[in-house]
C-alpha positions in Angstrom: 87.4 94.7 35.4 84.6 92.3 35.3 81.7 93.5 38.3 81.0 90.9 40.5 77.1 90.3 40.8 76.2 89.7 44.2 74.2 86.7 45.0 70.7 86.3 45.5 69.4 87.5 49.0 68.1 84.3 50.7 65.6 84.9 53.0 65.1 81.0 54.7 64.8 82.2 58.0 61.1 84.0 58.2 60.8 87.7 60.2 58.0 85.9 62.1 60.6 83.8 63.8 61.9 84.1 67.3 65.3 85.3 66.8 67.4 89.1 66.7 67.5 90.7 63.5 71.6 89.8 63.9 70.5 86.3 64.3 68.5 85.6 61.6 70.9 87.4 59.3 73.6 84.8 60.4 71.4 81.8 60.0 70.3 83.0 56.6 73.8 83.0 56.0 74.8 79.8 57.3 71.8 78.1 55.6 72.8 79.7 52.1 76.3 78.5 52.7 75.0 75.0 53.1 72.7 75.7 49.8 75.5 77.4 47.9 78.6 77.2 49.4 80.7 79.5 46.5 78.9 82.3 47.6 79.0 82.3 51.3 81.9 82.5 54.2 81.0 80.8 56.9 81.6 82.7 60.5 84.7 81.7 62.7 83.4 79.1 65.9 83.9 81.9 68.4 81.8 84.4 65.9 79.0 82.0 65.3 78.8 81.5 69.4 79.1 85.3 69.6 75.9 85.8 67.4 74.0 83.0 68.2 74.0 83.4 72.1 70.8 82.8 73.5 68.8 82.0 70.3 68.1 79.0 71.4 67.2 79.5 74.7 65.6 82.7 74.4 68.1 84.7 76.7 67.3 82.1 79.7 70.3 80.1 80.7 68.2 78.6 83.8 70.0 82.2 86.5 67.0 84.3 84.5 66.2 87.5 87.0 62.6 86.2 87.5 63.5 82.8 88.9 62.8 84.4 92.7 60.1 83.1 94.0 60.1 85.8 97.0 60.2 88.8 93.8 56.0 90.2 93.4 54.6 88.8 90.3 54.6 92.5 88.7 58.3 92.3 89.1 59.2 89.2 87.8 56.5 89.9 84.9 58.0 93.7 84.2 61.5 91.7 84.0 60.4 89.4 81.3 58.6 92.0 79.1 59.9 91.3 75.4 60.4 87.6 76.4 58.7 84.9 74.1 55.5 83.7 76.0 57.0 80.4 77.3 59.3 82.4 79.2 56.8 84.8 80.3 55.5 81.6 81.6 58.1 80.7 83.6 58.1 84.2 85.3 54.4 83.9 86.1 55.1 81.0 88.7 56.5 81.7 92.2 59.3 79.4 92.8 61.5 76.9 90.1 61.6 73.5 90.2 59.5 73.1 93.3 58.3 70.1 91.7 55.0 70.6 93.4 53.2 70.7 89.6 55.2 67.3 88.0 57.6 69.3 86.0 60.2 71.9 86.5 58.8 75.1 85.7 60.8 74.8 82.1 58.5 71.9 80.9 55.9 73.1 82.4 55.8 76.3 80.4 56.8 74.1 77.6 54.1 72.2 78.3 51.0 75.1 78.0 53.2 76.7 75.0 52.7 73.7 72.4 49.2 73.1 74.2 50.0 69.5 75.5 49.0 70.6 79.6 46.1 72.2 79.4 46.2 72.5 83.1 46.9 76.4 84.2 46.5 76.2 87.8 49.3 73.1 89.0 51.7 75.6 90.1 51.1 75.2 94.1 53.5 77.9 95.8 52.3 80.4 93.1 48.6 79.8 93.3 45.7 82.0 92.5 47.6 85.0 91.0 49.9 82.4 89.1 47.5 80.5 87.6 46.0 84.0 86.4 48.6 84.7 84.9 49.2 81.7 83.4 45.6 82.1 82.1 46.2 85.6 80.7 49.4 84.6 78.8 47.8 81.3 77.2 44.8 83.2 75.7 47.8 85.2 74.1 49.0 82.0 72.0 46.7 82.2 69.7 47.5 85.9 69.0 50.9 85.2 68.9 53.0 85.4 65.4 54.4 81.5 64.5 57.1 80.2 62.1 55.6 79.0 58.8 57.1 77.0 56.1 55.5 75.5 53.6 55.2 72.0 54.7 53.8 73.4 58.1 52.1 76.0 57.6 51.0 76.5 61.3 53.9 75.2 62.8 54.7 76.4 66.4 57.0 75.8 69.1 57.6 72.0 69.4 55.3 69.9 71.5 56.7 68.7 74.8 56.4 64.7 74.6 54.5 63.8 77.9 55.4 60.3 79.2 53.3 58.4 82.0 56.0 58.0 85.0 56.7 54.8 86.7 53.9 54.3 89.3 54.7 56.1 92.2 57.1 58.5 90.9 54.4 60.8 89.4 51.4 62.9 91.2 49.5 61.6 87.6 50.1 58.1 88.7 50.7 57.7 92.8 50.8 54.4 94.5 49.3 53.6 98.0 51.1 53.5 101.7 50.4 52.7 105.1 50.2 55.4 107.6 52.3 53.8 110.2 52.6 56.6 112.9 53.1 60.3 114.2 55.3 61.8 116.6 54.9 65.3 118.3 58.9 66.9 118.7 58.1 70.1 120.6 57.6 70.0 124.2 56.4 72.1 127.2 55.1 74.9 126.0 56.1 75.4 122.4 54.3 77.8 120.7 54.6 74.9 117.4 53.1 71.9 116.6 55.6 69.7 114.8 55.2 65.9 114.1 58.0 63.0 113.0 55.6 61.1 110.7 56.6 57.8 109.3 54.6 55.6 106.5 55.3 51.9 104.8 56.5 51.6 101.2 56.7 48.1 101.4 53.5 46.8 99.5 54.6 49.7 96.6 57.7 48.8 96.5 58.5 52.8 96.2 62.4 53.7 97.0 63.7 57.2 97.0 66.7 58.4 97.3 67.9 61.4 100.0 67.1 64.8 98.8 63.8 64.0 96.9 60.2 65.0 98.0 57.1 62.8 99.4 53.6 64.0 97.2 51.2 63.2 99.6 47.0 63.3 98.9 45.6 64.6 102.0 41.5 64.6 102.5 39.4 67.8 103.6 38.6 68.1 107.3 35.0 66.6 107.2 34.2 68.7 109.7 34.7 72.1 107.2 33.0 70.0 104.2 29.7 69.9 106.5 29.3 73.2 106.9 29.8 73.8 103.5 27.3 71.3 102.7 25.3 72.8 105.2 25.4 76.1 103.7 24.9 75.2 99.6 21.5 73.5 101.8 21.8 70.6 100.0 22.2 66.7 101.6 25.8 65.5 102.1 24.4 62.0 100.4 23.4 64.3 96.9 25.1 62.0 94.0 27.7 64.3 91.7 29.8 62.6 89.5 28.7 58.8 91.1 29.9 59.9 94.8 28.3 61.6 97.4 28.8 65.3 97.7 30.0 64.5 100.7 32.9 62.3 99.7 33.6 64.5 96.5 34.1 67.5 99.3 36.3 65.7 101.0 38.7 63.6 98.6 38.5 65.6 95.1 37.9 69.2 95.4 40.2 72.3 97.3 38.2 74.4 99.4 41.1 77.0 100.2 41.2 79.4 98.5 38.2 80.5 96.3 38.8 80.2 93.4 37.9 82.4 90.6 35.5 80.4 88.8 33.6 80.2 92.1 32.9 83.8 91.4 31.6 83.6 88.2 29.2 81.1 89.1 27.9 83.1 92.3 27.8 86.2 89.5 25.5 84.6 87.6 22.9 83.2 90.1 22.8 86.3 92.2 22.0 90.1 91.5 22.5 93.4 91.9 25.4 94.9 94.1 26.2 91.0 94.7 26.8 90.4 91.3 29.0 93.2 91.1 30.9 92.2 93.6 31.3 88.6 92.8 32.2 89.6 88.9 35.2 91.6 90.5 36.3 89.2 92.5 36.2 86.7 89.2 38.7 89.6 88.0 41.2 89.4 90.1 40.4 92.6 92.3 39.0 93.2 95.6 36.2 95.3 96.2 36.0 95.1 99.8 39.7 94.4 101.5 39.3 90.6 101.9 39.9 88.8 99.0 43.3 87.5 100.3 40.8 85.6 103.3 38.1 84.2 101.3 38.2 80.2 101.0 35.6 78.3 99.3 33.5 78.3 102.9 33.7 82.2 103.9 33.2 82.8 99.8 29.9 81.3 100.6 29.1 82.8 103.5 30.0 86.4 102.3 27.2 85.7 99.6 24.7 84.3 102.2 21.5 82.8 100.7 23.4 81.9 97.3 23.2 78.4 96.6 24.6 76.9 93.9 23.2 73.4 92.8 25.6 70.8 93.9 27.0 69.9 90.6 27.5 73.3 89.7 29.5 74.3 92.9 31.4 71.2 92.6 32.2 72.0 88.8 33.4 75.5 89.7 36.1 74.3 92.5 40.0 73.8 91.6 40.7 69.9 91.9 42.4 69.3 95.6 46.3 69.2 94.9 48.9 67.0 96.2 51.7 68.2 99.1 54.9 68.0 98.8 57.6 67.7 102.0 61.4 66.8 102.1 61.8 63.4 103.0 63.7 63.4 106.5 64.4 59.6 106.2 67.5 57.4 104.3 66.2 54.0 101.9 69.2 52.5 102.6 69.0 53.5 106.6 65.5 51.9 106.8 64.6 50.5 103.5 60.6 49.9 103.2 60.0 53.1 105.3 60.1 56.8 105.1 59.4 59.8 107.2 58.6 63.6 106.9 59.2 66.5 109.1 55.6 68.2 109.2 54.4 71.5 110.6 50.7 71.8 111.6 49.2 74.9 110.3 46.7 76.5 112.0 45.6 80.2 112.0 42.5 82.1 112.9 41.1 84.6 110.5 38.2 86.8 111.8 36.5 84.2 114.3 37.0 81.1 112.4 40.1 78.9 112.8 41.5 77.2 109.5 43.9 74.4 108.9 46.4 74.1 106.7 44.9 70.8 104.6 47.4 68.1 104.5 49.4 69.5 107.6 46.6 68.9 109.7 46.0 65.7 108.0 48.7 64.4 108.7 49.2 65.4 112.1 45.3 64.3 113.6 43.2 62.8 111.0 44.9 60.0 109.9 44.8 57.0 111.5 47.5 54.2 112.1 47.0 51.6 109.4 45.3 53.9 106.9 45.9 53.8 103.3 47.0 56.8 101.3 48.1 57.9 97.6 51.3 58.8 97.7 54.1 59.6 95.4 58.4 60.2 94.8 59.0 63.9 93.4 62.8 63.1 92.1 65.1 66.1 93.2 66.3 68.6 90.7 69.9 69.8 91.5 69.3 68.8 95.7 71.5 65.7 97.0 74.5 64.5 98.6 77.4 65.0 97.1 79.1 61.6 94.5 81.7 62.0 96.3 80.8 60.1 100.0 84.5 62.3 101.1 83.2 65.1 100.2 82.5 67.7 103.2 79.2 69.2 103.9 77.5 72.2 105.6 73.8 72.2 106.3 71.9 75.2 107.3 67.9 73.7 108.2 66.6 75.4 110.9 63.0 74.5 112.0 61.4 71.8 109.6 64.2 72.4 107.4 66.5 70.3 109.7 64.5 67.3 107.5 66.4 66.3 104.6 69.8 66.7 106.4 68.5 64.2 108.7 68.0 62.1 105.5 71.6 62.9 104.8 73.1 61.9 108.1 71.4 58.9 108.0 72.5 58.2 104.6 75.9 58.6 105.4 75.8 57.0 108.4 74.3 53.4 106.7 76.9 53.9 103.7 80.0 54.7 105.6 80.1 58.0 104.1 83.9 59.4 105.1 83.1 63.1 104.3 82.5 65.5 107.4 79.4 66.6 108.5 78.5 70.0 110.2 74.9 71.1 110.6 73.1 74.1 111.8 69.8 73.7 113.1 68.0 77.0 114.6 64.1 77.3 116.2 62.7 78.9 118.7 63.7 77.5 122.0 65.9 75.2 123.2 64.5 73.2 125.8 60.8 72.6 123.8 62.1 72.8 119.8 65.0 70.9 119.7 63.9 68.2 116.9 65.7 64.9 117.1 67.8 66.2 120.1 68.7 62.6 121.4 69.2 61.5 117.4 71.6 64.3 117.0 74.2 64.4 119.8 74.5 60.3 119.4 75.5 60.9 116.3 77.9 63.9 117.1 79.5 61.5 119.6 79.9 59.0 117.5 81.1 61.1 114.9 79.1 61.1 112.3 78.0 65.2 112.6 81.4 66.2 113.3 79.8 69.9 114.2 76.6 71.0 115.6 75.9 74.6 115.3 72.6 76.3 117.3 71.0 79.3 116.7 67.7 79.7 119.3 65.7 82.9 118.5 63.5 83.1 121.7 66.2 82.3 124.7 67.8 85.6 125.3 66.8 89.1 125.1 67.6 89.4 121.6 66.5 87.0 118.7 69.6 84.9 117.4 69.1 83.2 114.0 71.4 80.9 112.1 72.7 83.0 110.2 74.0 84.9 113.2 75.1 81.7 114.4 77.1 81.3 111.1 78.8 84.9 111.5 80.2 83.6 114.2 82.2 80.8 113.3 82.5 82.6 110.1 86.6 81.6 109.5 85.8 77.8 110.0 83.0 77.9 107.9 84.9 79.8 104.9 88.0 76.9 105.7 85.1 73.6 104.6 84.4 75.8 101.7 88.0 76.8 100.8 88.7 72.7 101.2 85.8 71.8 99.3 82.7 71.7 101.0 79.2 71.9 99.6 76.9 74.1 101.5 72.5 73.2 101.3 69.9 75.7 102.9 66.6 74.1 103.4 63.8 76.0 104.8 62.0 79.4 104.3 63.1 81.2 100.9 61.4 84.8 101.7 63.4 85.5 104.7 65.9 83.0 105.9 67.1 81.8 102.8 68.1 85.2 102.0 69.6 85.8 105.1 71.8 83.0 104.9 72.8 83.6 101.7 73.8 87.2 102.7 75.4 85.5 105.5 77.8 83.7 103.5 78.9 86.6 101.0 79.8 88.4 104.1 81.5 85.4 105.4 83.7 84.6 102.2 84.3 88.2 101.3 86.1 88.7 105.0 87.6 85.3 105.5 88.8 84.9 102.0 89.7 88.2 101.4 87.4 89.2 98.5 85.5 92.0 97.8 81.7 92.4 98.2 81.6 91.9 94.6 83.8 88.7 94.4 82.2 87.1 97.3 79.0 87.2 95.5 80.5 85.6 91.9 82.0 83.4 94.1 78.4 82.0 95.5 77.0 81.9 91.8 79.9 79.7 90.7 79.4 78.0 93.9 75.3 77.2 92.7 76.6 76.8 88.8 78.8 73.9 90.2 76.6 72.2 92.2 78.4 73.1 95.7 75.7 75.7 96.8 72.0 73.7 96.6 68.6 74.7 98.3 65.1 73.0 98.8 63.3 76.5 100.1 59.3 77.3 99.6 
């Protein structure tokens, strides 16, 4: 019996690359069967699918365990420990898909990976510890093993092709609006301070469609950049970068919070327990308890008598970042126009009050007829359904009532068929009531065919959406058991979750499933599009 001489070991697939031992044995395989095909059996379909799951996106099939942006950063970094560093990445920043950066958090990763962002510190609802991380893991790239071959011999992940949007549909290249006007919705004696704010598209020709977001570049309160000015000692007409300090305080720079490179340049123009101090705070830790309070003001006044030149201060702040909101307004109800639901945010830490920067903006400091840079943030995975017959629920209490306004509306101008029910929640009922007028006209004339309200401060006992949901728990299981698609806008550490839990406990007593079942039956409602959210 002649022996059979086994062929050649062909090793195409180097160990340096990023796949399983049982995956770079297949694709040595496959790529020797291509190369020699007498000598290798290629797998089965199935067994090649079996093998190769994952490979090429490195476990993450978009429902990764990190992707909560209400988990601690340790968590969501513990869970991606043995992860290639793009995922890592992805973990690092608080919530997907905000949008808030210009990407979805996959391109952006993909983005610092092949070194074509070189911006670490976009991701917004993340922030300081984010961009941290962000920092930590991109020093690691050049530490990291790459694929070599020998017509690349440095090759690394592929670059991510970065394209300059359409004007206006980018925060890299907004367009300009007209402030037209702002409307407070509370009354009496509301502890909030909510206002309907509208702009005009119509010189940028911008259009949106319902579900997108609104970037919007808000200024500093001039008031705060004086007192910073004051404090640096320096004259608010000093010339950096061919402005005034002034204006560069007040259109270019964030001055909440400080950042860490503020730190470093206190650190190295003070001395002795100072220095100390302002070093550790440059590392992330917190030598006195009040790290989480210091903006770019009280980070001044904590090192009192150190003042950096202007240019140097200026140098060592974050650039001043765009906001996003939910646009609470249709194109084709009011083409030319659009309107956002906005909160004012102001707190008082120690003595000093501080405002939330383009809240407050928009809700006192600019003026009717003022210009602003603006932009469209295109949803990912948040609209109305193709279908205009298609039922839907919405659950948007407080500011999240805006873009299922901007749905009603919608279906309202385009004769929409499909049903509309709607639960809107807030504090109380006689002063919080957004758009009350605007939503029972449209409940009589049928457009919201139901009106569910949940008011947390009118009784004894606080009573929250979800509760109102519980409720009227069997007709809400019979939309989704004829169809429906259900959206949650709103808060994602508390309410979100509470609504989801809601609705687990809903479809696994009303549709007769088990604790288990309900909840596969919400993750096939998200992986089909029926179950969507816009939370931060």
């Amino acid at each position: 019996m002649n022996q059979i001489t086994p062929p050649p070991k062909l090793d195409i697939i180097p160990p340096s690359a990023p796949f399983s031992d049982a995956q770079r044995s297949w694709l040595n395989g496959f790529f020797a069967g291509l190369l020699s095909p007498d000598v290798a059996a290629p797998l089965s379909a199935e067994q090649g699918a079996a093998v190769m799951q994952g490979a090429a996106g490195d476990g993450d099939d978009g429902e990764a365990p990190w992707h909560d942006q209400t988990m601690p950063i340790a968590e969501r970094m513990k869970l991606a420990e043995g992860r290639p560093l793009r995922r890592k990445m992805m973990a690092a920043m608080a919530q997907q898909d905000c949008g808030q950066c210009g990407y979805n958090c996959h391109d952006y990763s993909e983005a610092i990976a092949s070194r074509s962002e070189a911006r670490l510190n976009l991701c917004v609802p993340g922030g300081k510890e984010t961009a941290r991380m962000l920092k930590s893991l991109y020093e690691e790239l050049d530490k990291a093993p790459v694929a070599k071959s020998a017509d690349k011999p440095d090759a690394a992940a592929p670059a991510v092709t970065v394209t300059i949007a359409e004007p206006g549909r980018s925060r890299d290249n907004p367009v300009t609006a007209t402030f037209l006007s702002r409307r407070l919705l509370n009354k009496g004696k509301s502890e909030k301070e909510t206002y309907h704010v509208e702009f005009d598209l119509s010189d940028s020709k911008l259009d949106y469609v319902v579900g997108d977001s609104f970037g919007v570049f808000a200024r500093n309160d001039v008031g705060l950049v004086d007192q910073i000015i004051a404090l640096l000692g320096a004259s608010h007409t000093t010339r950096v970068n061919g402005k005034t300090l002034r204006e560069v305080l007040i259109d270019d720079v964030s001055l909440s919070p400080a950042p860490d490179t503020l730190f470093e340049l206190i650190s190295f123009i003070t001395g002795g327990a100072a220095r100390e101090k302002a070093r550790a705070l440059a590392q992330g830790e917190d030598p006195d308890g009040d790290a989480a309070s210091l903006d770019v003001m009280a980070a001044l006044q904590k090192f009192s008598g150190t003042r950096p030149h202007p240019e140097a201060f200026v140098e060592a702040l974050e650039p001043l970042q765009p906001r996003l909101y939910s646009i609470s307004s249709s194109h084709n109800a009011t083409p030319g126009k659009l309107s956002l639901t906005v909160d004012s945010v102001r707190y008082v830490i120690g003595k000093r009050k501080r405002l939330g920067v383009a809240s407050t903006f928009l809700g006192e400091r600019i003026n009717e007829g003022d210009k602003l840079k603006v932009y469209v943030q295109k949803a990912h995975g948040f609209g109305l359904p193709q279908d205009p017959k298609t039922p839907v629920i919405m659950i948007g209490p407080g500011t999240g009532i805006a873009p299922f306004r901007a749905f009603l509306l919608d279906r309202k101008a385009t004769g929409a068929p499909g049903k509309n029910w709607l639960f809107f929640g807030h504090q109380r009922s006689d002063c919080d009531f957004f758009y009350q007028d605007e939503l029972n006209a449209m409940k009589t004339s049928g457009v919201l065919t139901r009106l569910s309200l949940a008011w947390s401060r009118d009784g004894e006992k606080k009573f929250y959406v979800q509760d109102r949901m519980r409720e009227v728990g069997r007709e809400l299981w019979t939309w989704l058991a004829d169809g429906a698609h259900f959206y949650v806008c709103g808060d994602a550490k508390r309410m979100a979750k509470d609504v989801e839990r809601a609705l687990v406990d809903i479809i696994a007593q009303f549709g007769a499933r088990s604790t288990d079942e309900a909840v596969s039956f919400v993750a096939e409602l998200k992986k089909t599009g029926r179950f969507q959210a816009d939370v931060y």
